[in-house]
DRENTORTOR-849617 format. One record per residue: residue in one letter; x, y, z of N, C-alpha, C in turn. Coordinates in pm, whole numbers, padded with zeros to 5 digits, always signed. Last residue first. Layout:
BEGIN
AXYZXYZXYZ;...
END
This chain:
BEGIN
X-01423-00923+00926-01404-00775+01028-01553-00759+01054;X-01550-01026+00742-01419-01096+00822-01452-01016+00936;X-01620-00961+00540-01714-00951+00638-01627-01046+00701;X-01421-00829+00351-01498-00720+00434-01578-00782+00545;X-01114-01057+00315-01277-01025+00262-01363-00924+00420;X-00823-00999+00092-00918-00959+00237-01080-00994+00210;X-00501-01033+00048-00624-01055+00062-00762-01016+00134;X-00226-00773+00024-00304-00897+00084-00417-00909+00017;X+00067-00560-00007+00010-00644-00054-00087-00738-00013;X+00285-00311-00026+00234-00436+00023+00152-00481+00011;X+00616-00191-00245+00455-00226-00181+00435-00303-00095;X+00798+00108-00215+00754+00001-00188+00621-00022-00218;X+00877+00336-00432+00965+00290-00318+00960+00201-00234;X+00870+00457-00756+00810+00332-00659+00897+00276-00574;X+00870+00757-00841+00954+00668-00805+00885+00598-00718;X+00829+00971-01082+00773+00938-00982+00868+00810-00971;X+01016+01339-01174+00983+01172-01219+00907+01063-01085;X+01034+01608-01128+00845+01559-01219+00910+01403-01189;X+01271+01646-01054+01264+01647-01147+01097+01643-01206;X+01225+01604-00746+01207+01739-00794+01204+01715-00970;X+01007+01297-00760+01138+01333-00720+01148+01529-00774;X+00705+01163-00531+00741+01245-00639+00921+01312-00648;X+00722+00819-00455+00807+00943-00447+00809+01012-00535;X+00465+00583-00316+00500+00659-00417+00611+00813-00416;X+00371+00306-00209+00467+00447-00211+00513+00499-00322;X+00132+00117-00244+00230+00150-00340+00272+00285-00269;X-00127-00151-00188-00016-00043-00140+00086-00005-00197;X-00378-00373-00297-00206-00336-00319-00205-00205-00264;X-00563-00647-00218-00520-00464-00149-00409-00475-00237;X-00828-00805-00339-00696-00824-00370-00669-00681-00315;X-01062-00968-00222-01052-00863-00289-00922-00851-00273;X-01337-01233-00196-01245-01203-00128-01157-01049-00253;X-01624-01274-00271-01608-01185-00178-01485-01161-00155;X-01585-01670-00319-01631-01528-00304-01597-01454-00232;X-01418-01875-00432-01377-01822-00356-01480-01650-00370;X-01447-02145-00688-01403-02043-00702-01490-01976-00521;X-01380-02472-00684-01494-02395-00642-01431-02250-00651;X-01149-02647-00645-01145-02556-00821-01292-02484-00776;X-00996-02761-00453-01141-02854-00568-01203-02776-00676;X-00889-02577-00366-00806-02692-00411-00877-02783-00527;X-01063-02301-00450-01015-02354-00341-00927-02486-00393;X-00964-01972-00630-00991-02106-00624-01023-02157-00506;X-00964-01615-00718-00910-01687-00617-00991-01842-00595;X-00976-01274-00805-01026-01446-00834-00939-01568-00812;X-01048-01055-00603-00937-01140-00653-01050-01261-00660;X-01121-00737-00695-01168-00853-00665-01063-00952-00721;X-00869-00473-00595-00962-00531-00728-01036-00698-00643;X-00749-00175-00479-00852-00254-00475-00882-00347-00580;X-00520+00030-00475-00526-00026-00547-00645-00171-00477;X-00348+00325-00332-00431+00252-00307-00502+00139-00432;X-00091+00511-00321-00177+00463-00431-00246+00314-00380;X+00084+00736-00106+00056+00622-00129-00082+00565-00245;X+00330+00950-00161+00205+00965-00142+00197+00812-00170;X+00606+01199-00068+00538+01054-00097+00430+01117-00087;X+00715+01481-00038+00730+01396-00204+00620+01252-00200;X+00755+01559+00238+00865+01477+00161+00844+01434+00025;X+00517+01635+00266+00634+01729+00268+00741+01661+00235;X+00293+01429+00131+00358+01499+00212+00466+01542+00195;X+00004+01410-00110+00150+01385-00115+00218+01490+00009;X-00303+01208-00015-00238+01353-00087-00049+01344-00052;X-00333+00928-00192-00348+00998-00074-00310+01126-00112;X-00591+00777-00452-00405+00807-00417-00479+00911-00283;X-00731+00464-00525-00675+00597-00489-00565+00643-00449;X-00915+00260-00682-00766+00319-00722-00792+00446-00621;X-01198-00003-00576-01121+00125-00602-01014+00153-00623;X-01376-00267-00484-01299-00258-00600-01262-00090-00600;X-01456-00243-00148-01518-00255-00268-01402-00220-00367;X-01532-00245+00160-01489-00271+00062-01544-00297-00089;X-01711-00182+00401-01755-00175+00266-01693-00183+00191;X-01546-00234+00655-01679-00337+00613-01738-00333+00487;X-01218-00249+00614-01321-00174+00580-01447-00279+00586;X-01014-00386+00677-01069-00391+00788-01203-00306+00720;X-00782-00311+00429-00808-00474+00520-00970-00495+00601;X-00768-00026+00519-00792-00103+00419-00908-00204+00426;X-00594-00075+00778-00718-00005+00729-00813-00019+00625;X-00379-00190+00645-00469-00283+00771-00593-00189+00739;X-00286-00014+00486-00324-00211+00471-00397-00217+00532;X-00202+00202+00617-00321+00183+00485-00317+00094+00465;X-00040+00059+00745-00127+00131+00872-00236+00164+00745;X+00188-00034+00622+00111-00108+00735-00034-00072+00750;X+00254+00216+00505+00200+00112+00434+00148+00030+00513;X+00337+00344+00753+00231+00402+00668+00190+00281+00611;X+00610+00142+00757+00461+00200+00870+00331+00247+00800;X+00780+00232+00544+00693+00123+00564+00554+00107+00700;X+00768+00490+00594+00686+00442+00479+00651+00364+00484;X+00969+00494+00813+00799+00595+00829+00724+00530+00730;X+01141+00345+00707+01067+00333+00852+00972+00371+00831;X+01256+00519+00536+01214+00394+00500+01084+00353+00592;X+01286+00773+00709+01224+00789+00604+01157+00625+00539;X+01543+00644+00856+01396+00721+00934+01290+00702+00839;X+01742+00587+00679+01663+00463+00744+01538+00506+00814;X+01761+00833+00561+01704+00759+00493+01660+00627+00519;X+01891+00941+00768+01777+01016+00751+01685+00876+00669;X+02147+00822+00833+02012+00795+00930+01925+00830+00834;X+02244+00868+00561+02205+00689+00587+02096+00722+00713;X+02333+01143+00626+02210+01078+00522+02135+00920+00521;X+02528+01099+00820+02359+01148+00851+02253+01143+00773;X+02704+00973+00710+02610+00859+00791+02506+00937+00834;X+02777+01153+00520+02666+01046+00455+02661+00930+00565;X+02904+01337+00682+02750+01380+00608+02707+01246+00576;X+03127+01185+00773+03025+01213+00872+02892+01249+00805;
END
């Protein structure tokens, strides 16, 4: 019985992260001032925190014209564990260009 309440907890917990990661993508995604940055969020009562990752993607078209403005998102969960060790629990990942939005 304890470890199907751990299996819920830890399908709740997946859930919530991957949401979050949604929800700092799209945000992200949607900034009009994008721009190349690394940040991290502050870490909640559970240990996560997410690491924000911005870079300009150099990106082609088929005829080899290289692709302005567009900027590469990565999303990273991050789990501090009690030991100090950090643990990568997901990412996600897109393209984006700011004057889309």
């Amino acid at each position: 019985m304890n470890l199907i309440s751990v299996s819920v907890v830890d399908a709740a917990d997946e859930a919530e992260v991957r949401e979050q990661l949604r929800s700092i993508l799209v945000q992200t995604a949607r900034d009009p001032d994008l721009r190349a940055v690394s940040r991290d969020t502050p870490m909640n009562s559970k240990g996560f925190y997410f690491r924000t990752n911005v870079v300009r993607a150099d990106v082609e078209t088929s005829k080899g014209e290289p692709l302005d403005g567009l900027f590469e998102i990565t999303i990273s969960a991050i789990q501090r564990r009690a030991s100090g060790r950090e643990l990568e629990i997901d990412v996600a990942s897109t393209l984006a260009n700011p004057g889309m939005f």
